[in-house]
N, C-alpha and C positions, 0 to 999 in steps of 0.2 A: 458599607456599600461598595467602596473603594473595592476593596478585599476580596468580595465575593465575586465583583467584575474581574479581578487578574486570573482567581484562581476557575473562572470557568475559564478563559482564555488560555491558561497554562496548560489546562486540561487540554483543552479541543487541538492547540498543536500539538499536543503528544501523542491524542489520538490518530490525529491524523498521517502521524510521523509510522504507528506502530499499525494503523489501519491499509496504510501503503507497503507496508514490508514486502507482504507476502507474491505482487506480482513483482516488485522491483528487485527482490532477492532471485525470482525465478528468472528473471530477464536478464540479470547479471549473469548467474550460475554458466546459463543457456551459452549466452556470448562467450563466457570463457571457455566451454569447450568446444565451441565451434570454432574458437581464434584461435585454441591449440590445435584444432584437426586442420585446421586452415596453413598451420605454421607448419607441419609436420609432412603435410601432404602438398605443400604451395602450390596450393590452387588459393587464388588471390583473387576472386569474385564477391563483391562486395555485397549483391543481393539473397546471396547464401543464408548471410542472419537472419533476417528479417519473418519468412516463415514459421521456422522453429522458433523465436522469440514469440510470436503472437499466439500461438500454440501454446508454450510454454503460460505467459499470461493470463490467456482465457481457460486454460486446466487450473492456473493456482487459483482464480477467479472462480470458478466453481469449486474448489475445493473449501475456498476461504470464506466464498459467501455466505454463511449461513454467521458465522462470526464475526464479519463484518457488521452484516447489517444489526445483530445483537448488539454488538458494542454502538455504533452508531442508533438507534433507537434507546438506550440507558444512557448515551448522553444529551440525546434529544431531552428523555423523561428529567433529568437532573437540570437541564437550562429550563426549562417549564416548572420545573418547582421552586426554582428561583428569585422566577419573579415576580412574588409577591416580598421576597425581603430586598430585593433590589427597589421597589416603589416607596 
């Protein structure tokens, strides 16, 4: 029982690790080329990021979503078949 409880848990943070990538890769990416045009062109206006990042975001967001929520709904389906060996 132990068992099955760590290994959905091992599970759900991984997914959640690998479910998050895709806007947090894009917000990274984003920022870094905006800190180089930033650094290059020193214009040192702080509110610059913030746009293109949410932008950034909500495109990998719709690009991602459709794999998200698949991954998310087959770990739904696998914690629901569970437990009945958890009981």
């Amino acid at each position: 029982m132990q068992d099955i409880l760590i290994q959905i848990a091992r599970e759900g943070l991984l997914l959640v690790l690998v479910v998050s990538a895709p806007p947090v890769l894009a917000s990274m990416v984003i920022g870094l080329a905006i800190s180089v045009l930033q650094a290059t062109t020193q214009i040192q206006e702080q509110t610059l990021t913030f746009v293109p990042k949410i932008v950034g975001v909500v495109l990998s967001l719709v690009v991602a979503g459709p794999w998200i929520g698949a991954q998310l709904i087959r770990f739904t389906r696998v914690v629901f078949e569970s437990i009945p060996q958890v009981m």
